[in-house]
Structures are given as C-alpha cells and as structure tokens.
Z-matrix of the N, CA and C atoms (Angstrom, degrees):
N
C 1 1.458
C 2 1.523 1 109.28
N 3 1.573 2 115.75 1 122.43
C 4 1.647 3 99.58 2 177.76
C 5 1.982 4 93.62 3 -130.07
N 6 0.915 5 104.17 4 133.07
C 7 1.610 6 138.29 5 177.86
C 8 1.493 7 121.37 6 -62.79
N 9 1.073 8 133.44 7 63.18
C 10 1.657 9 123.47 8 -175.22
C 11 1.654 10 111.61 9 -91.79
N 12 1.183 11 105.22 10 143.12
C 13 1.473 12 125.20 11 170.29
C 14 1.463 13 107.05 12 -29.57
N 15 1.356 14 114.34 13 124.41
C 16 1.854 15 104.33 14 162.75
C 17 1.057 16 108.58 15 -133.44
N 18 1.695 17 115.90 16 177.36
C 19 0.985 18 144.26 17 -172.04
C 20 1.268 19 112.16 18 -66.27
N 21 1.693 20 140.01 19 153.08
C 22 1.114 21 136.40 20 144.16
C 23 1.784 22 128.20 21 14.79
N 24 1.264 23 83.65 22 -85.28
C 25 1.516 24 106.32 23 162.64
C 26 1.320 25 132.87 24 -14.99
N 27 1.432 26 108.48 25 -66.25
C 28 1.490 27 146.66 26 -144.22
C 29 1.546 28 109.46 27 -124.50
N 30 1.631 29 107.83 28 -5.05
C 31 1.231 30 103.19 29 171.90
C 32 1.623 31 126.67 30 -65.88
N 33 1.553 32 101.76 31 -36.44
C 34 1.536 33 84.22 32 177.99
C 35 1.288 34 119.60 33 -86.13
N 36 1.403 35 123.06 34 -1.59
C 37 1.381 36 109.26 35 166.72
C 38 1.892 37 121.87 36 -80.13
N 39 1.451 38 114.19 37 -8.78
C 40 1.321 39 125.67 38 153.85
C 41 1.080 40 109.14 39 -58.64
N 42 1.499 41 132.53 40 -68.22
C 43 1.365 42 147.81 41 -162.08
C 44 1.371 43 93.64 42 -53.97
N 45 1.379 44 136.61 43 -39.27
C 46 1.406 45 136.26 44 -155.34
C 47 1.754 46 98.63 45 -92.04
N 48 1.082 47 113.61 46 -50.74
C 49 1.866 48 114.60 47 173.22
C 50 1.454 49 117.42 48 -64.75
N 51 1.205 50 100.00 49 -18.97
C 52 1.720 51 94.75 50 171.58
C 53 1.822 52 113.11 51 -91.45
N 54 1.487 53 108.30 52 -29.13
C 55 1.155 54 117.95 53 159.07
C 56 2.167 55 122.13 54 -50.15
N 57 1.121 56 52.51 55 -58.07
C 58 2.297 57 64.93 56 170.14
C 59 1.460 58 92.80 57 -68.85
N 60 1.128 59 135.96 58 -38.69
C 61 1.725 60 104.62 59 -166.34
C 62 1.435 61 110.78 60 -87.77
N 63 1.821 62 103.62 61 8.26
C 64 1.918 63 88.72 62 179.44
C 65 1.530 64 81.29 63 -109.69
N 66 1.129 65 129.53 64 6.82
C 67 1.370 66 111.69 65 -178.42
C 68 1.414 67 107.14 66 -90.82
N 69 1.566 68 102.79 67 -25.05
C 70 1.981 69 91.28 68 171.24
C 71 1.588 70 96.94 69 -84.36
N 72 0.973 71 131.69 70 -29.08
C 73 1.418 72 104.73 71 -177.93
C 74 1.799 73 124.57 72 -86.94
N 75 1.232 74 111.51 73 5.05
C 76 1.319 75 124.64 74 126.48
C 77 1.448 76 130.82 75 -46.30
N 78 1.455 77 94.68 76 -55.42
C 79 1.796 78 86.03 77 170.06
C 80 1.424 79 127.43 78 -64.68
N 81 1.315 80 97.60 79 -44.06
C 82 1.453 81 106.65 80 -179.37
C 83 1.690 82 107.84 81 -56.11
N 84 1.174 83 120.35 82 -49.75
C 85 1.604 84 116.46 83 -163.66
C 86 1.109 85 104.44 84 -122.09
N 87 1.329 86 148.30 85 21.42
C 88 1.619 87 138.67 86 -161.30
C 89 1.053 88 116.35 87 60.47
N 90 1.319 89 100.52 88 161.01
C 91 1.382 90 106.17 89 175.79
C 92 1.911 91 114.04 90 -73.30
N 93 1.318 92 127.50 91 -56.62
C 94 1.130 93 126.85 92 154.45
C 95 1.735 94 106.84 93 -32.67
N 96 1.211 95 147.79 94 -66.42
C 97 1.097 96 138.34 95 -159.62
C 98 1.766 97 124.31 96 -60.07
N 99 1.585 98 96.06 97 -26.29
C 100 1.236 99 110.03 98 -151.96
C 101 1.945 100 95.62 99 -83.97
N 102 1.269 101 124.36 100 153.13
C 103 1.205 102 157.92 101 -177.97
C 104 1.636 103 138.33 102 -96.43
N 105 0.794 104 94.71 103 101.83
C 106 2.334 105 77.95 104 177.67
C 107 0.812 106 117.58 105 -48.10
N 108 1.526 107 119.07 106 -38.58
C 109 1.890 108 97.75 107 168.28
C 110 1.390 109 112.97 108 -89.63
N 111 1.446 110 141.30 109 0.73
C 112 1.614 111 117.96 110 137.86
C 113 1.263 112 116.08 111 -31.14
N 114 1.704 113 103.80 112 -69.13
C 115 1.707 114 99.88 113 -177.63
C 116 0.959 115 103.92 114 -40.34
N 117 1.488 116 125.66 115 -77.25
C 118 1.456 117 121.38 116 -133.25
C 119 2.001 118 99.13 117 -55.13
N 120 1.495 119 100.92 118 -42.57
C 121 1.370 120 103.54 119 171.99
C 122 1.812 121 124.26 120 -40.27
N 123 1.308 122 113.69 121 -42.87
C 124 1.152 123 108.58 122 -159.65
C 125 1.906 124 96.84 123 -109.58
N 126 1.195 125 127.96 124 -3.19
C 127 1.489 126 128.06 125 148.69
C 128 1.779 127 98.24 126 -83.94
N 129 1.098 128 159.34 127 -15.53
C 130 1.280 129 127.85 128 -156.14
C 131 1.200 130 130.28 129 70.15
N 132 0.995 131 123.16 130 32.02
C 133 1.468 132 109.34 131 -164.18
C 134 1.586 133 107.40 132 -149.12
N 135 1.408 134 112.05 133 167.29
C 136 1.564 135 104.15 134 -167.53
C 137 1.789 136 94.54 135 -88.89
N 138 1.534 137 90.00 136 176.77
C 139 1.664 138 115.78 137 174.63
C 140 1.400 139 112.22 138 -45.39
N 141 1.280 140 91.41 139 -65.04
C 142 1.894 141 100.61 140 -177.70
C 143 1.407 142 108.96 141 -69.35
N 144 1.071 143 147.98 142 -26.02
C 145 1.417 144 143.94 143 162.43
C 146 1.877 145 102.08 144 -63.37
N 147 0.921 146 133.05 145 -62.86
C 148 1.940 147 129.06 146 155.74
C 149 1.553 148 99.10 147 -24.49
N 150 1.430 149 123.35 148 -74.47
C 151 1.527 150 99.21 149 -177.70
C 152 0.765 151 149.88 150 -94.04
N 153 1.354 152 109.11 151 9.31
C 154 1.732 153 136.58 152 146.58
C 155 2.006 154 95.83 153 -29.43
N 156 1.489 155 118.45 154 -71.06
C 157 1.238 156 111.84 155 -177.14
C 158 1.175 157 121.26 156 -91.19
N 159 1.284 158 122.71 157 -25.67
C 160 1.694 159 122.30 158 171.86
C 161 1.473 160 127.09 159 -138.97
N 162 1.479 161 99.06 160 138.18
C 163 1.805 162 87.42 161 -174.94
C 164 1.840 163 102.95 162 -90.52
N 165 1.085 164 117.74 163 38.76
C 166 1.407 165 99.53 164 174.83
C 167 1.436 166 107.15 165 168.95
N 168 1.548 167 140.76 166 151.87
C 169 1.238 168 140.30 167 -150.33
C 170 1.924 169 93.74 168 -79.05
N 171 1.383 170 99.29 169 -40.37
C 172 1.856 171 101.70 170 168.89
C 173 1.640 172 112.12 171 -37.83
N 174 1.005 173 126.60 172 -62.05
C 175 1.638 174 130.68 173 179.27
C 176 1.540 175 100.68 174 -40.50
N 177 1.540 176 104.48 175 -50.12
C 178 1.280 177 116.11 176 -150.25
C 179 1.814 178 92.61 177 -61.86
N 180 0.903 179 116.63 178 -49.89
C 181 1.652 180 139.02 179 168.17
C 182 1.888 181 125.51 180 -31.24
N 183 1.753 182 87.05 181 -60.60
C 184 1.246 183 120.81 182 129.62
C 185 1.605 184 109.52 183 -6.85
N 186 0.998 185 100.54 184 -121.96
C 187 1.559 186 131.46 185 -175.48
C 188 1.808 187 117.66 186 -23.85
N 189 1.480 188 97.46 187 -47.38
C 190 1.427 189 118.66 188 163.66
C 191 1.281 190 125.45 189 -57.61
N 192 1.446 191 127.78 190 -25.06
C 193 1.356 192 143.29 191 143.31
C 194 1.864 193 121.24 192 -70.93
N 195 0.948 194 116.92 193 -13.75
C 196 1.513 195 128.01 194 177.16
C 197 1.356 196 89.06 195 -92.67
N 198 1.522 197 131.31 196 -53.85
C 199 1.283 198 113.39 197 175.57
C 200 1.071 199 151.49 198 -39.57
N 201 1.615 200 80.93 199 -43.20
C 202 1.724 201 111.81 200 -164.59
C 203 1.549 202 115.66 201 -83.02
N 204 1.876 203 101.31 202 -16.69
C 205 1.148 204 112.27 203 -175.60
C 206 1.665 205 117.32 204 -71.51
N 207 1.334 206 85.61 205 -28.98
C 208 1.810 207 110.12 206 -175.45
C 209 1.802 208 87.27 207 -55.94
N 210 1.263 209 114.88 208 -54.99
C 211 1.515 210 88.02 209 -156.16
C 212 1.744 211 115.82 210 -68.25
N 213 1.451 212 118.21 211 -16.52
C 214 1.515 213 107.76 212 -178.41
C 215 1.079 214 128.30 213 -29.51
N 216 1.034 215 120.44 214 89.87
C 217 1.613 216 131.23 215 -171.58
C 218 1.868 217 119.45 216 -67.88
N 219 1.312 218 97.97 217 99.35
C 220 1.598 219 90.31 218 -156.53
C 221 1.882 220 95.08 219 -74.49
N 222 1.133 221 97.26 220 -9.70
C 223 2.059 222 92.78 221 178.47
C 224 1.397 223 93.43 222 -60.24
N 225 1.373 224 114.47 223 -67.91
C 226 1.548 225 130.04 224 -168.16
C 227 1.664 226 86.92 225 -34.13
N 228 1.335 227 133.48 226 -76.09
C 229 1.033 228 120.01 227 -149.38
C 230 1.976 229 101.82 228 -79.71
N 231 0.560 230 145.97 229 -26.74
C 232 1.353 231 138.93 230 -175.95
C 233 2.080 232 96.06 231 -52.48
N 234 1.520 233 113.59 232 -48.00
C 235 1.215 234 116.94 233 -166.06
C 236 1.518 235 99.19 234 -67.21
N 237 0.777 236 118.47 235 -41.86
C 238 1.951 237 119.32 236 171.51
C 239 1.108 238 108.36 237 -38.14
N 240 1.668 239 110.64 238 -48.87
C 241 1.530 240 86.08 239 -161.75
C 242 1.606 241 105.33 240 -118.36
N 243 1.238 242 116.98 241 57.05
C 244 1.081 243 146.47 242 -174.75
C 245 1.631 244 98.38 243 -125.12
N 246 1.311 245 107.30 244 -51.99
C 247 1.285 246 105.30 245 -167.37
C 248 1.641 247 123.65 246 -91.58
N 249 1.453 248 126.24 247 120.94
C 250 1.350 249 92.31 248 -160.86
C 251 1.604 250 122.01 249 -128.20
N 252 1.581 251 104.40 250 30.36
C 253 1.167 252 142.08 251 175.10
C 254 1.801 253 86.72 252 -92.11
N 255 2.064 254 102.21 253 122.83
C 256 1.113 255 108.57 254 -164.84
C 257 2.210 256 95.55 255 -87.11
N 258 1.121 257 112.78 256 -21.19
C 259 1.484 258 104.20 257 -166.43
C 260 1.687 259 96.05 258 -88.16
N 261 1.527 260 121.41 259 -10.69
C 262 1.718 261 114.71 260 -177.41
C 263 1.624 262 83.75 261 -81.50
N 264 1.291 263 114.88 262 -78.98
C 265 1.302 264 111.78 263 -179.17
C 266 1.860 265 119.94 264 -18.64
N 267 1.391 266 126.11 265 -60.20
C 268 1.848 267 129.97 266 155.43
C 269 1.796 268 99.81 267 -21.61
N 270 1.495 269 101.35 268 -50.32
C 271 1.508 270 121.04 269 -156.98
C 272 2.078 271 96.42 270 -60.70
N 273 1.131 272 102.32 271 -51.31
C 274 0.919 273 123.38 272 177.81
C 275 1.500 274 132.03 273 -33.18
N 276 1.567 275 106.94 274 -69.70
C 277 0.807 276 138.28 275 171.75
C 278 2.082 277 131.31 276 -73.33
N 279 1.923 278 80.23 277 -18.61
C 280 1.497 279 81.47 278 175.32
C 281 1.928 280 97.09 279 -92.14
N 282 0.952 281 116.77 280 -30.26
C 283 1.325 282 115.71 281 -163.43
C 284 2.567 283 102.61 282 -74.54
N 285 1.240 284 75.42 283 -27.18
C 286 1.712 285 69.11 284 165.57
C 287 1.167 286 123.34 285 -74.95
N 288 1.822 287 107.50 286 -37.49
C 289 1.681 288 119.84 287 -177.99
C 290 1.489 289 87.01 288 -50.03
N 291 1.268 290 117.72 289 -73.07
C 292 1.677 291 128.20 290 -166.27
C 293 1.187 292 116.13 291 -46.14
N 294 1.112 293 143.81 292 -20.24
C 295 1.121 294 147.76 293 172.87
C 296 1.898 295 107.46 294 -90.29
N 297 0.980 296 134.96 295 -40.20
C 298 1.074 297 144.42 296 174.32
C 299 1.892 298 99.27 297 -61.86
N 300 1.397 299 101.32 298 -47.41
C 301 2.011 300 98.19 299 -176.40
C 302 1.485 301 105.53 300 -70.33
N 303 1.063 302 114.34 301 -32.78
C 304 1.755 303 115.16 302 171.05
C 305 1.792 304 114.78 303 -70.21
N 306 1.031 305 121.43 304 -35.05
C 307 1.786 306 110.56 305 -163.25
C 308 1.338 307 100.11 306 -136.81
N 309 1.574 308 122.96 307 11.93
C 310 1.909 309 117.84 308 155.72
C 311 1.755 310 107.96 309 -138.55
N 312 1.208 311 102.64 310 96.45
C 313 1.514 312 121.56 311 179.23
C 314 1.470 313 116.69 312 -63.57
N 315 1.383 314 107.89 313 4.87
C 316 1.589 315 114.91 314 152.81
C 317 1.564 316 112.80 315 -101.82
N 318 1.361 317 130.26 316 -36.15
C 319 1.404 318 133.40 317 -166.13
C 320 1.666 319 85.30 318 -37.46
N 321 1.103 320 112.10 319 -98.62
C 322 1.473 321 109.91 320 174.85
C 323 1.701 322 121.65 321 37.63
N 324 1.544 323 83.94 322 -88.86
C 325 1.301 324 97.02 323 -161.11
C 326 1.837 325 100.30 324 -76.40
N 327 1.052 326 143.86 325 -5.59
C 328 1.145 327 165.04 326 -170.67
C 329 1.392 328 94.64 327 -68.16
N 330 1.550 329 105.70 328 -66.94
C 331 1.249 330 132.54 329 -138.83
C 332 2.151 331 103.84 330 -85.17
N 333 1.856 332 83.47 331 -44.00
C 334 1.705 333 81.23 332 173.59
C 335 0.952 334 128.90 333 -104.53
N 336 1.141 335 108.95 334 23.07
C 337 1.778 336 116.18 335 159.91
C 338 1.139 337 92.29 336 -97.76
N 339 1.353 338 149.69 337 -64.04
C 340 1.740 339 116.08 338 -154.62
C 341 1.289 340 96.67 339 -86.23
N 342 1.420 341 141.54 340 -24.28
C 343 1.402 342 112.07 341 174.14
C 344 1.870 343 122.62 342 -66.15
N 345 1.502 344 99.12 343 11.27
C 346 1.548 345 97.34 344 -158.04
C 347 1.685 346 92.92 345 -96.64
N 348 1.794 347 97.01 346 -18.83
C 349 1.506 348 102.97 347 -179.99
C 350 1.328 349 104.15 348 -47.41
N 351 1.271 350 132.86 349 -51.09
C 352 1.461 351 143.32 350 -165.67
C 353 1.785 352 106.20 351 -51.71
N 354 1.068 353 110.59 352 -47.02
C 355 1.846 354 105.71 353 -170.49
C 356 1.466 355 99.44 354 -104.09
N 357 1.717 356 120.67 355 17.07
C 358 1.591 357 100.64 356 160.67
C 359 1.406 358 114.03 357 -118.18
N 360 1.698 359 114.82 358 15.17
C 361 1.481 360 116.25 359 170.75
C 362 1.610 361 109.94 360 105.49
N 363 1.537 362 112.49 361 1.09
C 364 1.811 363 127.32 362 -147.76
C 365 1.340 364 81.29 363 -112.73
N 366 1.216 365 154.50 364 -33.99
C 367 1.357 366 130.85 365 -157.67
C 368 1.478 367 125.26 366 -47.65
N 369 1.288 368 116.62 367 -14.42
C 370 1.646 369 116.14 368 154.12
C 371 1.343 370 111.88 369 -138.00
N 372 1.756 371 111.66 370 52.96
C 373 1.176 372 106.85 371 150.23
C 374 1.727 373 96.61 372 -139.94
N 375 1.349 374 114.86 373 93.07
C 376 1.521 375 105.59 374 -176.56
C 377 1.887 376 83.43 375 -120.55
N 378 1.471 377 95.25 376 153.20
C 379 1.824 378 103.93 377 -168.07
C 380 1.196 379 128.84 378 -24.16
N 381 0.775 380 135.41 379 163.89
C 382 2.288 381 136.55 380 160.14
C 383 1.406 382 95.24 381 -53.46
N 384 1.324 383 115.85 382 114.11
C 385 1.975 384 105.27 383 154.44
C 386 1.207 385 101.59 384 -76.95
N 387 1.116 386 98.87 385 156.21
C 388 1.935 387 124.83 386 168.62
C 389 1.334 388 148.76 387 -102.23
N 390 1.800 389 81.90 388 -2.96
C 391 1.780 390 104.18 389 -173.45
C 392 1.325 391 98.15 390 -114.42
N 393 1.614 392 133.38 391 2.95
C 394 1.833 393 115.42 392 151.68
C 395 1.565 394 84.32 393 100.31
N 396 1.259 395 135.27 394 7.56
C 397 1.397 396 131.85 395 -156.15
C 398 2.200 397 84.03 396 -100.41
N 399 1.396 398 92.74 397 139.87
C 400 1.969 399 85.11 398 165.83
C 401 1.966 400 111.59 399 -54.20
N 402 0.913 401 109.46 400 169.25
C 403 1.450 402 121.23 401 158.36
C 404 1.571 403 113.98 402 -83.19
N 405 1.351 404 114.03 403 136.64
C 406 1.664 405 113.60 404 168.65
C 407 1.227 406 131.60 405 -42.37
N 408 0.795 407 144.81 406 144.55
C 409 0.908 408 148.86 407 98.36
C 410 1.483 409 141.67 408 59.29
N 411 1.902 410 130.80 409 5.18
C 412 1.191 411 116.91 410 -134.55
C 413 1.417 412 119.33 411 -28.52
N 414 1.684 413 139.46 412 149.23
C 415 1.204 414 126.59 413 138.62
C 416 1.401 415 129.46 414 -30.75
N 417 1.298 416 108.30 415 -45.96
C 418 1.713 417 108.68 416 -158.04
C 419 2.237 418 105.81 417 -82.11
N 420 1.521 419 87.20 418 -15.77
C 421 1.634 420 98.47 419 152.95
C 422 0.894 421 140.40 420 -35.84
N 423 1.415 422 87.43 421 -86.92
C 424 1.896 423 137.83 422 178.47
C 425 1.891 424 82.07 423 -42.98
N 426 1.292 425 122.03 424 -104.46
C 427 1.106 426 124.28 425 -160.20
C 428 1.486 427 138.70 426 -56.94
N 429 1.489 428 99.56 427 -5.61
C 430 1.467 429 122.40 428 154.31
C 431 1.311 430 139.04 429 -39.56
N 432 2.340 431 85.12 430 -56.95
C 433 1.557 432 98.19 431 160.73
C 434 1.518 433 111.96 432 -65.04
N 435 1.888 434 117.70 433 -52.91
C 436 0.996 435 80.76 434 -177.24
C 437 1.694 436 155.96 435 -36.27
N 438 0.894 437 97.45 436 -79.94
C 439 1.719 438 122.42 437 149.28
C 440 1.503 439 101.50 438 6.00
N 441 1.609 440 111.43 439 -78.98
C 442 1.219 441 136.90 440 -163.43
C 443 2.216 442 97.21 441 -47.04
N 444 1.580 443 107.18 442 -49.42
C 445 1.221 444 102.55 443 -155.95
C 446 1.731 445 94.55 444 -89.03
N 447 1.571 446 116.61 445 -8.38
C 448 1.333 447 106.24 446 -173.75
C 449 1.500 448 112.22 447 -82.54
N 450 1.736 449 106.28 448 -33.03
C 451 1.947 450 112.06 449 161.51
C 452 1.464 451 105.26 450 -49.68
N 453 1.199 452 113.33 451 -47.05
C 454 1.727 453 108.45 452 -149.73
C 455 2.038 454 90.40 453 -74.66
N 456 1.267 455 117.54 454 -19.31
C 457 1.609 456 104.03 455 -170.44
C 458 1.896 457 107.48 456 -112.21
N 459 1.794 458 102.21 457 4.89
C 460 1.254 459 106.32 458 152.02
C 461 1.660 460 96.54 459 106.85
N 462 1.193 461 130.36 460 -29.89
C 463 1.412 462 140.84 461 -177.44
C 464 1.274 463 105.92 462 -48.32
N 465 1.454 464 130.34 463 -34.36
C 466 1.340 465 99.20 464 -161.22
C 467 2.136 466 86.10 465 -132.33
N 468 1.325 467 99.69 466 -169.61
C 469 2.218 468 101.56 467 -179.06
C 470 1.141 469 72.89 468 -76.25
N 471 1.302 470 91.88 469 179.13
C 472 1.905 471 134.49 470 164.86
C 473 1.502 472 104.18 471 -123.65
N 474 1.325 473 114.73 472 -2.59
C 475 1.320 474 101.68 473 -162.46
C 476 1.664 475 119.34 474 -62.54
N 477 1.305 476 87.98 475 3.83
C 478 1.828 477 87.95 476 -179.35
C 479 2.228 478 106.87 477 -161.34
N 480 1.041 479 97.93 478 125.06
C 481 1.717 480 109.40 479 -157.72
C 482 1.688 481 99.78 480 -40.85
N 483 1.417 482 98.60 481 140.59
C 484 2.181 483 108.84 482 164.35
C 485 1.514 484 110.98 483 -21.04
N 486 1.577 485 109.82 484 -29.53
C 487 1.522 486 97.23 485 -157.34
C 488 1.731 487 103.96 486 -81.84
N 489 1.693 488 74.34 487 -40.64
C 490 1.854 489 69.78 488 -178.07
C 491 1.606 490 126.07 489 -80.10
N 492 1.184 491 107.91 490 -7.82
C 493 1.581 492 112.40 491 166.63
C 494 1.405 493 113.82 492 -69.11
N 495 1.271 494 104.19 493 -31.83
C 496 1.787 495 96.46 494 -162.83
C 497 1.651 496 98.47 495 -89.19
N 498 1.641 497 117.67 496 -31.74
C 499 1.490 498 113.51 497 168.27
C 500 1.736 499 104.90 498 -55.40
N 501 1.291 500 125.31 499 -63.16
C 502 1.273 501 94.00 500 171.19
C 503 1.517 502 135.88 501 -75.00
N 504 0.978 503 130.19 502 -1.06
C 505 1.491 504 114.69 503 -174.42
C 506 2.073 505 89.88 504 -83.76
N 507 1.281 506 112.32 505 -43.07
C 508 1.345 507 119.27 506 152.50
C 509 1.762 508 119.51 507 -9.39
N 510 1.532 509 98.27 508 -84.15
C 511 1.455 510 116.56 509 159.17
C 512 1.836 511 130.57 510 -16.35
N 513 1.721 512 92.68 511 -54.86
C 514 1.106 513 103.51 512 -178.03
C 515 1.569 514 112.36 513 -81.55
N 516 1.399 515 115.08 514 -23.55
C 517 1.434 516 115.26 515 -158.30
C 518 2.222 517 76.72 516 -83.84
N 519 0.766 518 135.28 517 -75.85
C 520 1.644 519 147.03 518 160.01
C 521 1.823 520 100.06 519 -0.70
N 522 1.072 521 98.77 520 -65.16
C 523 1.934 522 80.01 521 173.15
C 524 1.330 523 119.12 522 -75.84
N 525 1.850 524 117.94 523 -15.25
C 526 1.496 525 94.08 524 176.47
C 527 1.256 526 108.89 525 -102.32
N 528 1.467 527 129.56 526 1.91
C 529 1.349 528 127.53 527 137.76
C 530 1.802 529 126.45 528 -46.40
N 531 1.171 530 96.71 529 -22.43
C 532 1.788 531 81.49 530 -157.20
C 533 1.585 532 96.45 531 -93.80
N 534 1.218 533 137.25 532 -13.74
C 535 1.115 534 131.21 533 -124.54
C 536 2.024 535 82.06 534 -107.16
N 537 1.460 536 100.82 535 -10.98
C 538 1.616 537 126.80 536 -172.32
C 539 1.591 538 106.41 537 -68.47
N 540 1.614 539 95.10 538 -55.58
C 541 1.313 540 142.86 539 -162.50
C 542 1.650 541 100.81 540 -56.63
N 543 1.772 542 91.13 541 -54.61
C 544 2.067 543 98.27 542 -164.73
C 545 1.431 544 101.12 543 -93.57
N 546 1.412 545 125.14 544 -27.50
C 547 1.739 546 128.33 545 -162.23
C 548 1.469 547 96.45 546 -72.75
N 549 1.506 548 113.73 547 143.47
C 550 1.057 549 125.15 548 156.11
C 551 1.710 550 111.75 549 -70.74
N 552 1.205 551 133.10 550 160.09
C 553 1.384 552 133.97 551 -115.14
C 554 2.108 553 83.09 552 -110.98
N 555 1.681 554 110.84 553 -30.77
C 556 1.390 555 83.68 554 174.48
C 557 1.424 556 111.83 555 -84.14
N 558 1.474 557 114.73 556 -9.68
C 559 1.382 558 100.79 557 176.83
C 560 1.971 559 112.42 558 -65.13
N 561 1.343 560 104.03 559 -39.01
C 562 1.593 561 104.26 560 -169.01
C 563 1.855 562 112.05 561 -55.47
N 564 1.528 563 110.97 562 -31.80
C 565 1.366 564 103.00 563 170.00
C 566 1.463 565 130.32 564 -48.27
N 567 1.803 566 98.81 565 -29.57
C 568 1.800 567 104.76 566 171.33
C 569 1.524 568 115.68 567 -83.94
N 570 0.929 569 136.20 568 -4.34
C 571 1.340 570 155.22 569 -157.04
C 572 1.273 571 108.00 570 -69.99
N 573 1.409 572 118.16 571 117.84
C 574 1.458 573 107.34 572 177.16
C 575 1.733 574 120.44 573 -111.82
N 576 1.389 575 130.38 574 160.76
C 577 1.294 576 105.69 575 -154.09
C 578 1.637 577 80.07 576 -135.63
N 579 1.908 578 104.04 577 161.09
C 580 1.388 579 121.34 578 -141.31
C 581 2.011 580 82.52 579 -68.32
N 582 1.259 581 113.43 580 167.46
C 583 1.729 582 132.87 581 163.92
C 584 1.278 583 104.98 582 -62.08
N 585 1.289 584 106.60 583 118.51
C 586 1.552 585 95.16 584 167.85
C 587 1.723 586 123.06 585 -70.09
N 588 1.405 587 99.58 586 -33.33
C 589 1.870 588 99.24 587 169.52
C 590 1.063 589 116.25 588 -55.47
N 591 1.908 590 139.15 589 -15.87
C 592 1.148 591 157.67 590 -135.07
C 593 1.525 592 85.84 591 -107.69
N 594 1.132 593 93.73 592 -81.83
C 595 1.574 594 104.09 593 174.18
C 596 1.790 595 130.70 594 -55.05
N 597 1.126 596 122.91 595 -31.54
C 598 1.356 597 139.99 596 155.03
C 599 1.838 598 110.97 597 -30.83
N 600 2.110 599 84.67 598 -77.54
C 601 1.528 600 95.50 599 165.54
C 602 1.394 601 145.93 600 -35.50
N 603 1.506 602 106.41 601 -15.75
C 604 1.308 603 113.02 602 174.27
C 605 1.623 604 127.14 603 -79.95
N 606 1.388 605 108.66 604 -18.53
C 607 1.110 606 133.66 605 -135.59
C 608 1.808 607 105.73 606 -121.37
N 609 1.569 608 91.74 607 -58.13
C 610 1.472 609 101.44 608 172.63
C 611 1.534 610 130.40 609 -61.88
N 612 1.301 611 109.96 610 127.43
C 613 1.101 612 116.28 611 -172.23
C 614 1.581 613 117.82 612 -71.01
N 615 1.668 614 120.82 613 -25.21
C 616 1.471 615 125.13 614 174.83
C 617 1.568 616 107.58 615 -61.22
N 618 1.548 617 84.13 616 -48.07
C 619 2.269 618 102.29 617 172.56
C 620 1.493 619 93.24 618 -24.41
N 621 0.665 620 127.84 619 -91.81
C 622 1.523 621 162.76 620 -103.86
C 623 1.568 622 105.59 621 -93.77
N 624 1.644 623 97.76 622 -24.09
C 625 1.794 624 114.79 623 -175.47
C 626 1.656 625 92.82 624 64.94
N 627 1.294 626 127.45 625 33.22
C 628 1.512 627 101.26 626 153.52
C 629 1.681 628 127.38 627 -104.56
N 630 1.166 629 92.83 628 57.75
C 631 1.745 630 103.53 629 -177.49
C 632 1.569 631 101.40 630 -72.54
C-alpha cells in the first residue's frame, strides 16, 4: 500500500488508508508495540505525509473508531431485537460477522485486534480517545451479557458462567478472523469459515437436550 498526498476531495479517503495501515500494524504488534514508522512503513509513505493527518499513533486509533463506527449496522440491530430466541439471535450475529469476513478485507483486522484485547488483559484498557467520543464496547462484555440473558430466558446451557461462554465463542470468532489477517489474499478466496450450527451447538441449551 503506498499513500500519496491528495486533493481536497480525496483527503479523507487518504486519511482512511493510512488509518487501515496502523490498524494492521496494530494487529501485528499491539497497540502499545506498534510505531509511526511501522505505519509509515506499512502505508508507504513518508513522515510528513503521516502528519499531514495525524500528530500521533492515538489519532491514528482515533480514526479506527470513526471507521469502525461507520459500520454499526442499525439493520443488524433492528433484527436482534426483533428476534427473541437468544441462540437465533448468536445465529444472527455470527452470520453478519461472516459475511463482513467474506466481502470487507478490512473487517478482519478491525475485528481481531479488539477482540485480541480480551486474551491480553486490555479489554478495558484500549488507548485515550481524543475526539470526546465514549470508548467501545469491550467484546468480551458485549457477549457476556449476551450469554448471561440467554441462560436466564433458558435458550442457551448454564453449564458454564456468561464469562466463559462469551471468552470462548470469542475464541472461535478470533481464529476465524485471523486466518484473514495472516493469508495472503489468493489464499483467503479458498478459505473456509467455522459452521455456524457447529458453533450454535455448543452453546444451545435444546442442543444439548437440557430442557
């Protein structure tokens, strides 16, 4: 990827590709690990073109949340709460992830860096934002409750607490993210991604015959 100066116009779609290239090098090294000249390394592009849009890898961080915000899919969520079977809803939500790893070759990397927050101890320590915007969301949260409200209405086992269901179903969504993440791009067209009934089954309590 190499980065050239633009016009008016075209600036925020610069601003946005240089944003994606600190977001894979986030993945690659953490966020603590990662560098301005990684970025600048892995966009192409010189120093002064980096602070042309940001004075600091935080912005850069920044920006990756302005992105990410774009995708909230308010359809996705209207069908949630429409639906009120807690393992269709799982159903739900895995089949958008999946669809997002097939036809946006950034979701990916989006996706396994903050879920990675969860297994390195970071899930509520992800950077200072700078734009006054809340912080996300952790994953291992978010699906905690789920979990939590799908035992309590019978949909899913109990046989093992919200926290640890949502770390693994977590888990699983994390390897079929990464595999996005490391493959070179003709390999990802062969790529096959886990069953969602596969994964469902683990979870569901009818699965399971514990009615």
């Amino acid at each position: 990827m190499k980065i050239k100066a633009a016009g008016s116009g075209a600036k925020e779609s610069r601003k946005r590709e240089l944003a994606i290239a600190g977001l894979k090098v986030f993945c690659e090294k953490g966020f603590d690990g990662a560098t301005i000249e990684d970025i600048v390394k892995k966009a192409g592009c010189s120093h002064g073109l980096f602070y042309h849009y940001f004075k600091n890898k935080n912005e850069v961080f920044d920006e990756t949340m302005r992105i990410h915000r774009e995708k909230n899919n308010e359809e996705l969520d209207k069908q949630l709460e429409k639906e009120k079977n807690y393992v269709e809803k799982l159903r739900i939500i895995i089949n958008n992830m999946f669809y997002d790893l097939k036809n946006d070759e950034n979701f990916a990397y989006f996706y396994y860096f903050f879920v990675s927050q969860c297994f390195t101890g970071k899930e509520k320590k992800l950077p200072p934002r700078g734009d006054k915007q809340p912080p996300p969301e952790p994953p291992i949260m978010r699906f905690e409750k789920l979990f939590a409200e799908g035992q309590a209405a019978g949909d899913f086992s109990d046989r093992h607490p919200p926290k640890d269901c949502a770390r693994l179903f977590i888990s699983i969504i994390q390897g079929a993210t990464l595999g996005y993440v490391i493959a070179p791009k003709e390999l990802q067209k062969r790529m096959t991604l886990p069953d969602t009934d596969f994964i469902l089954e683990i979870f569901s309590k009818e699965r399971l015959n514990e009615k």
